[in-house]
BAKOL-468298 format. One record per atom (N, C-alpha, C): residue in one letter; y, z, x. Coordinates in steps of 0.001 Angstrom, whole numbers, plus 524288, in hexadecimal, padded with zeros to 5 digits. Layout:
AYZX...
END
This chain:
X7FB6D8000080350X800008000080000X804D58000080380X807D27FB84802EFX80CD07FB0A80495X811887FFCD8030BX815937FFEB80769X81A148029D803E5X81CCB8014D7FEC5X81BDB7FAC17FFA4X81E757F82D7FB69X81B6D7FA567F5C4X816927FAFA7F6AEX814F87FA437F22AX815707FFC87EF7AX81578804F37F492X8166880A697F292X81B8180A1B7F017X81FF4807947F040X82404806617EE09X824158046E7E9C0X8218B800BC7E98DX820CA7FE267E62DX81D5D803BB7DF06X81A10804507E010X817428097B7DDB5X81B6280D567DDF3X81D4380F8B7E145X82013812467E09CX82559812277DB70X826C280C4B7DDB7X82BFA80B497D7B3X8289F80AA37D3DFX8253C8081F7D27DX82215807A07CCA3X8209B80AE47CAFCX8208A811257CDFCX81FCF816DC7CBA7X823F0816D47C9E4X82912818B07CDABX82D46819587CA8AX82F26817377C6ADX82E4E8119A7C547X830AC80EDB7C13CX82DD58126A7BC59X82786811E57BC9AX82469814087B8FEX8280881A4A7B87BX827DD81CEE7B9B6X82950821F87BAB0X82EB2823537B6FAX832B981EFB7BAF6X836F481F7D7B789X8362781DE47B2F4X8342F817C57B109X833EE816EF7ABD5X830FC81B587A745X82C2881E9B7A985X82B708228C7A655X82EE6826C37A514X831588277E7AA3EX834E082C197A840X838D782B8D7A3CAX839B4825A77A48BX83D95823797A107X83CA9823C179B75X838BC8232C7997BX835878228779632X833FF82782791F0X8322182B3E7981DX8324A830637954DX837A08319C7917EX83A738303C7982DX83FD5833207960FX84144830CD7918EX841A882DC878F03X842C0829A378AB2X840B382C587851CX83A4182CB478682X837FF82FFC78284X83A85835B6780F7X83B998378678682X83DD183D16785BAX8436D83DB178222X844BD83AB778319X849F18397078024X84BE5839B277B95X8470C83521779B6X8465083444774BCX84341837D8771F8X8404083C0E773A5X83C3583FAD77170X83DF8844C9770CAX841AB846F877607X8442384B64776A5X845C284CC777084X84B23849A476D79X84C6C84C3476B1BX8491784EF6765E1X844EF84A0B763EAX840D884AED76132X8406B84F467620AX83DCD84FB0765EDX83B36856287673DX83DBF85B5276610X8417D85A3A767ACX846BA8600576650X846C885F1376072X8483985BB275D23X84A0C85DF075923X8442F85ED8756E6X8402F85D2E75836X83AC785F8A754CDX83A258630A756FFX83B33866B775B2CX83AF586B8775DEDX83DAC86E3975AC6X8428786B7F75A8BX845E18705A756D7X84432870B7751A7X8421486E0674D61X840A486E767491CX83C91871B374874X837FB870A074C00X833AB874C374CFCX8374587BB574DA7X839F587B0C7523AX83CD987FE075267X83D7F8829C74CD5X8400887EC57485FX84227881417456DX83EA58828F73F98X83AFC87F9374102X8364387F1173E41X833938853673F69X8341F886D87448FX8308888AD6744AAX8326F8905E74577X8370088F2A74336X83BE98909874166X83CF5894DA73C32X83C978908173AE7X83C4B8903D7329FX837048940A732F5X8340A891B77342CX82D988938073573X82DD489A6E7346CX82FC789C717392BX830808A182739B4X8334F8A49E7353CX838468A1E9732DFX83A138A45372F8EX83C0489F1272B4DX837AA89FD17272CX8391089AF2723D5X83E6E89B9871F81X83E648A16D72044X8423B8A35C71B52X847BA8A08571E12X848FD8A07B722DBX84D9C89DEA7247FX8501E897CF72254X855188997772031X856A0892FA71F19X85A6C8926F724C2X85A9B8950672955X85C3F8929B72D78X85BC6895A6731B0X859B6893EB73615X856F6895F373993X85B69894D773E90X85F4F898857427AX8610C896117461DX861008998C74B4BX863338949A74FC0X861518992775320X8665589C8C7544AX8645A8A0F67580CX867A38A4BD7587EX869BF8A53275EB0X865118A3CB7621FX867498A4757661CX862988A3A976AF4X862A68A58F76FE7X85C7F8A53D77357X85CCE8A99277615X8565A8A8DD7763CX852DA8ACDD7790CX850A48AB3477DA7X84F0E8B03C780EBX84CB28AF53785B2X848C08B0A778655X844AE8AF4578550X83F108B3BC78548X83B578B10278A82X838A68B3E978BE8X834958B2B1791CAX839E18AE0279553X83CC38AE0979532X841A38A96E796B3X841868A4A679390X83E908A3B378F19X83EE68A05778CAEX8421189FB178889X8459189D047874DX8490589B667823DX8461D89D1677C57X849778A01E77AFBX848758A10D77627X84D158A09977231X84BC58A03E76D63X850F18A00476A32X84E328A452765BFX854548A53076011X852D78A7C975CCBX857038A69A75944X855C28A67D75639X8581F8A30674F48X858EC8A83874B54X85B218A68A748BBX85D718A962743DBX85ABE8A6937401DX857B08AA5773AF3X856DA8A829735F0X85A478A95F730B8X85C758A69672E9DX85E148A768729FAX85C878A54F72635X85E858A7CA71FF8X85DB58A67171B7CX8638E8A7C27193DX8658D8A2D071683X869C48A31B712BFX86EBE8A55E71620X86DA98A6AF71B34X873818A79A71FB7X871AF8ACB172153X86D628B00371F09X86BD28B54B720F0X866BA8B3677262EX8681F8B6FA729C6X861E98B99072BA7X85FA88B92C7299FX85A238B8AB72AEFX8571E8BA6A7290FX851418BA6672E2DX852938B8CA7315DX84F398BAA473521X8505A8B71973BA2X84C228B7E873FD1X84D688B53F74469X84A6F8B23774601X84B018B02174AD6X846648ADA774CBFX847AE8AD0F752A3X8434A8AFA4755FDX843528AEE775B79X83F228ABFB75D93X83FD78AA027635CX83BC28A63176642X83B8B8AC6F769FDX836E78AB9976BDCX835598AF7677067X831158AECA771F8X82FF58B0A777716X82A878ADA277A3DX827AF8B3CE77D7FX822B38B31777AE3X81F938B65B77D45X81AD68B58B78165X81B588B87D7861AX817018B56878B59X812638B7B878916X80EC68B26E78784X809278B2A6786CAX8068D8B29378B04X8019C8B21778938X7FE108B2BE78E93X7FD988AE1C790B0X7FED48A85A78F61X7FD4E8A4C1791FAX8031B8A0B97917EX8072F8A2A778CE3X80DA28A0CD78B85X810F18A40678A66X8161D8A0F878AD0X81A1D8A42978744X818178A2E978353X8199A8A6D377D2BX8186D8A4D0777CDX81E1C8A5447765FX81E658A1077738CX8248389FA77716BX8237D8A0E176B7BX8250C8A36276A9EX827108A571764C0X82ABF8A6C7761D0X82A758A58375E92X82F7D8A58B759A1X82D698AB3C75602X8326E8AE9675592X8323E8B171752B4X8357D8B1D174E21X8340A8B37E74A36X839058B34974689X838E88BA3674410X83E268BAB97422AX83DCE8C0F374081X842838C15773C51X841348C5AF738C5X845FF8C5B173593X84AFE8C6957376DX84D608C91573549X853308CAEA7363EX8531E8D215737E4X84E298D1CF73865X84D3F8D86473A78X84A848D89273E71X848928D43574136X847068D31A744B0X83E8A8D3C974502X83E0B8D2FE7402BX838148D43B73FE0X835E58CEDC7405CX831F08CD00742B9X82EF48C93D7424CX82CBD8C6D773F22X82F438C2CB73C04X82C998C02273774X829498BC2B738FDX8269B8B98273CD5X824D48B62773F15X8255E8B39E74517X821768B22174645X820DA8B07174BC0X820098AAC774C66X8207D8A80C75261X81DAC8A2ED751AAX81E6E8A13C7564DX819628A1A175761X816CF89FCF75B84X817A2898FF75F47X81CC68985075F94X81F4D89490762E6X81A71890BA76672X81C11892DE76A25X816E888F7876FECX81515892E47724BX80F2B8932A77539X80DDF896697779BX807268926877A88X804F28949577DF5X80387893B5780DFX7FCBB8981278036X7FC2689C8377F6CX7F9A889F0477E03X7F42589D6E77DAEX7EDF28A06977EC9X7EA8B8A02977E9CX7E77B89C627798AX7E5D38976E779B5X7E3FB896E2774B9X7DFA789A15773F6X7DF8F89C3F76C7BX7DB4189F6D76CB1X7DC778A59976C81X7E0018A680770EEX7E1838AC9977070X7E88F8ACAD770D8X7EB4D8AAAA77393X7F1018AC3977353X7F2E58A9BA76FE3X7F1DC8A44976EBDX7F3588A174769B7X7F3BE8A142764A9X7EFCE8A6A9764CEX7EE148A8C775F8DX7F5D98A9B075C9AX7F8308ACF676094X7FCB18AC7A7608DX800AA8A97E75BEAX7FD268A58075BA7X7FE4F8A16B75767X7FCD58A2477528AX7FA4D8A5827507CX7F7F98A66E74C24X7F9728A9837484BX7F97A8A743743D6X7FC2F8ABFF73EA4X7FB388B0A374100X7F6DC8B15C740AEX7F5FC8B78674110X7F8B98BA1774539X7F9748B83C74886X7FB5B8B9E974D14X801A58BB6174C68X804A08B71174A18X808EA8B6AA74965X80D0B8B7C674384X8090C8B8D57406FX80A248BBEB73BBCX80B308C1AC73DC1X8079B8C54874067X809268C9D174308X810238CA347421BX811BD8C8A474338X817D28C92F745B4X81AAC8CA70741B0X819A78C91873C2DX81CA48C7D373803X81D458CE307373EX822588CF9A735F4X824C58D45673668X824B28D845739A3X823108D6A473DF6X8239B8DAFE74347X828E68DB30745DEX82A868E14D7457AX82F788E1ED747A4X82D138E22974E84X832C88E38A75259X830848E40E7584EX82D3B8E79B758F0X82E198EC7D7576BX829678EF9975900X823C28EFB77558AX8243B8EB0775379X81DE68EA83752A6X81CD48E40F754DFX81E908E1667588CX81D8A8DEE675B07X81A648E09375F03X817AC8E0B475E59X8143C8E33E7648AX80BE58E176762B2X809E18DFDA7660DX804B58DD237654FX8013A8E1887666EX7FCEC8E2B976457X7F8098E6C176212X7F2CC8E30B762F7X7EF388E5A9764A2X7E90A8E301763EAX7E7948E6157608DX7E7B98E7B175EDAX7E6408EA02758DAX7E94F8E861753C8X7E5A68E78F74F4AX7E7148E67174B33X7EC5B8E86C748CBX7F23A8E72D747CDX7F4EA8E92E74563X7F8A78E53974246X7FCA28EAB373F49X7FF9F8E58673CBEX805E58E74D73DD7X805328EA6C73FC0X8094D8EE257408BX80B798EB0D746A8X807FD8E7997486EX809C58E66F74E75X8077E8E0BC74EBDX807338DD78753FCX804918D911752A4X800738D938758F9X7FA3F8D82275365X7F6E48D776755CEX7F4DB8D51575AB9X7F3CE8D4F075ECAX7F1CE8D19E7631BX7EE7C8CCBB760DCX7EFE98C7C3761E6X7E9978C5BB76155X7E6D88C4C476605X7E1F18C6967645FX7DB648C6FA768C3X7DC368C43376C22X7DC438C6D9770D6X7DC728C21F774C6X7E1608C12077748X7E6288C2A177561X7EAD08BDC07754BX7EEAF8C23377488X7ED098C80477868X7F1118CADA77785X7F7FC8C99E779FEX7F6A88C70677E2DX7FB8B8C527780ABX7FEDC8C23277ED1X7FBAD8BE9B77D71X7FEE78BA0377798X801AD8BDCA77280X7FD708C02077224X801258C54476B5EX805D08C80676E72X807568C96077248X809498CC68773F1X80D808C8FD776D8X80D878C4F8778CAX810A58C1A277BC9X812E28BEBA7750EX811A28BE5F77168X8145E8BB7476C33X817B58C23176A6DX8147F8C57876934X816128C9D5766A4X81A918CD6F76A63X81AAC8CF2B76C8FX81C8E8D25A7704CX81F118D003774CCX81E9C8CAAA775C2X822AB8C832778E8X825908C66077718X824008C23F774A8X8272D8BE0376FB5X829168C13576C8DX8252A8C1C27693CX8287A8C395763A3X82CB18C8457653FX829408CCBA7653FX82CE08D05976817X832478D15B76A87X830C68CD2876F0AX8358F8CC8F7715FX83A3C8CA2477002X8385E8C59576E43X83BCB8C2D7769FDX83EC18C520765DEX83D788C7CD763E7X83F6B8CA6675E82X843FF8CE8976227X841938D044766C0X846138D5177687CX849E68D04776B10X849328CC2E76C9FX84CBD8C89376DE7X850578C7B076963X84EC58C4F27661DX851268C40B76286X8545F8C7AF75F7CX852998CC8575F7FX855DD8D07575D28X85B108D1C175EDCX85A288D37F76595X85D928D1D076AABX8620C8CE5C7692AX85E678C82F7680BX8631E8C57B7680EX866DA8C454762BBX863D88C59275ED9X866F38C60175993X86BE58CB337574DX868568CF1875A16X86C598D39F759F2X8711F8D45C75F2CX872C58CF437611AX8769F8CEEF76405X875048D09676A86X86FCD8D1AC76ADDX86E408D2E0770B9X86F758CEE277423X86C878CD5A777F1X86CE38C92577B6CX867C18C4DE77879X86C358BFDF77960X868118BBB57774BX864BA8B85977AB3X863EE8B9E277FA5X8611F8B6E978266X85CC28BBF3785C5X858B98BC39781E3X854F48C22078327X851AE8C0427849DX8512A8C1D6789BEX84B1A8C0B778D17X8474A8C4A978B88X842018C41878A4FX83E888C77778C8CX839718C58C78E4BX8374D8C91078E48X832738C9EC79411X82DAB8CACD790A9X8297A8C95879134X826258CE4978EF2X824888D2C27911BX823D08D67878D86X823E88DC3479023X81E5A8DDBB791D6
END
């Protein structure tokens, strides 16, 4: 093989190369915005979700949880309160779990929802499951806290997947809600935490 011809190969990569990038980039272009506004509709979709009684859901401001971006919205009905909604992320055993919380106007937990996560199929994923995530519905902070024993007064472990109950319950939820409280009752609005 000549130099000429390594030259030669050499530009017919780059041409190839550049013309894909071009191409991509072209696609990207045209696809990007798609994507955002069906991102945002989902957003607001899962939104409504949490608190359907709302005729308008907005946001309020952001959060900082494990260093990741979080936000938190206001729900109303007819111009009143009537409840909240925070993002907050709890370290699982194998992800962050991104979760949406929503709570009244007293700050009790009316529902959860299980965002993205990464988690054991089989045992941390369970995570995902009514049962799992019904628990929450009217738990103030100090009954946030995870049990291997049967209760109703607290929320149960599931088998297997204590790190996952406890990284959603007691990191996430938990933490979130004291975030959010923080930042609604005039505290500081950009609240880091850790898990403990």
């Amino acid at each position: 093989m000549t130099g000429k011809d390594i030259i030669k190969i050499t530009l017919n990569l780059v041409i190839v190369y550049l013309i894909g990038g071009l191409i991509l980039a072209a696609v990207y272009a045209k696809t990007s915005p798609i994507i955002f506004k069906n991102d945002v509709a989902a957003k607001q979709e899962a939104l409504k979700n949490l608190i359907p009684d709302a005729d308008k859901i907005e946001k309020m401001g952001d959060l900082t949880s494990h260093e990741k971006h979080a936000e938190y919205f206001v729900a109303r009905r007819g111009g009143s309160i009537i409840g909240y909604i925070v993002e907050s992320f709890g370290k699982g055993y194998s992800s962050y779990i991104d979760t949406y919380i929503a709570v009244d106007k007293n700050f009790t937990v009316q529902k959860i929802s299980i965002l993205h996560h990464e988690e054991t199929p089989g045992l941390g994923d369970e995570i995902d499951s009514d049962s799992f995530q019904l628990q929450f519905k009217d738990k103030d902070l100090g009954h946030l806290k995870v049990v291997k024993t049967e209760t109703k007064d607290y929320i149960q472990a599931i088998s297997g997947a204590t790190i996952s109950s406890r990284a959603v319950t007691e990191d996430a939820v938990k933490h979130g809600v004291e975030a959010l409280m923080n930042a609604v009752k005039g505290g500081e609005g950009n609240v880091e935490h850790k898990q403990s």
